[in-house]
Residue, then its C-alpha position, 0 to 999 in steps of 0.5 A: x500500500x502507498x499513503x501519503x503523509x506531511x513530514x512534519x507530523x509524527x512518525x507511527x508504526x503504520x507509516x511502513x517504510x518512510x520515503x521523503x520526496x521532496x528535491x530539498x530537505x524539510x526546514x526545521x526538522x532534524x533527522x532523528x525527528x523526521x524518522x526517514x528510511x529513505x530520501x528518494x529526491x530525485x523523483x521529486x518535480x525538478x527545481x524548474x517545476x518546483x519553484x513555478x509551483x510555489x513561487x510564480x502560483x502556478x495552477x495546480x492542474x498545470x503543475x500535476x501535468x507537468x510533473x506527471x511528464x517529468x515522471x515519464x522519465x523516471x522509471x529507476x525511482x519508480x521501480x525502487x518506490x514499486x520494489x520498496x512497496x514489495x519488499x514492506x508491504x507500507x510505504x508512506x511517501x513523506x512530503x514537507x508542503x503545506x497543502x496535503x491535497x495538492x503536493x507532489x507526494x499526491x501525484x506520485x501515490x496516484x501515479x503507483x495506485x494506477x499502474x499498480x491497478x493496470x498490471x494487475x488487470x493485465x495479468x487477469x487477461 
């Protein structure tokens, strides 16, 4: 299972294994605090992307598309998200923005559910 979770709340037992997807670390936070099991900052939206997100308020359909092209060229990050998923049955992807609704940590939960969901319709065939 994927979840997604804000990194600055408290770690739990049901987090599974934790993968921090931000590009930069979280402000304020230290290690020990944030309880990371991995930092997977390349699958994170380039800074590009990053910074017409939060700083130009790019809108949030445009930034979802962009970043979903950007993930295209991803498939390494992925397939370790994927292996990570199998190997610990929960991975909580750990974002630091604001918005829990709308971060890049949301695309990529999507993203996996959704491939996830075509490979095992296609082995129903």
């Amino acid at each position: 299972m994927i979840r997604v979770k804000r990194v600055y709340e408290a770690a739990s037992k049901e987090d599974g294994w934790r993968v921090l997807v931000d590009r930069l670390w979280p402000r304020g936070l230290t290690k020990d605090k944030a309880r990371v099991d991995t930092w997977l900052k390349e699958i994170a939206p380039s800074d590009g992307l990053r910074k017409k997100f939060h700083h130009e308020k790019l809108e949030w359909a445009e930034f979802e598309k962009r970043y979903r092209a950007e993930l295209t060229k991803k498939e390494e990050e992925l397939k370790t998200l994927t292996n990570l998923e199998k190997e610990h049955g929960m991975v909580t992807l750990l974002f630091g923005a604001k918005d829990p609704e709308r971060n890049q940590a949301v695309v990529l939960a999507s993203l996996l559910k959704r491939g996830r969901t075509k490979s095992a319709s296609a082995g129903k065939r």
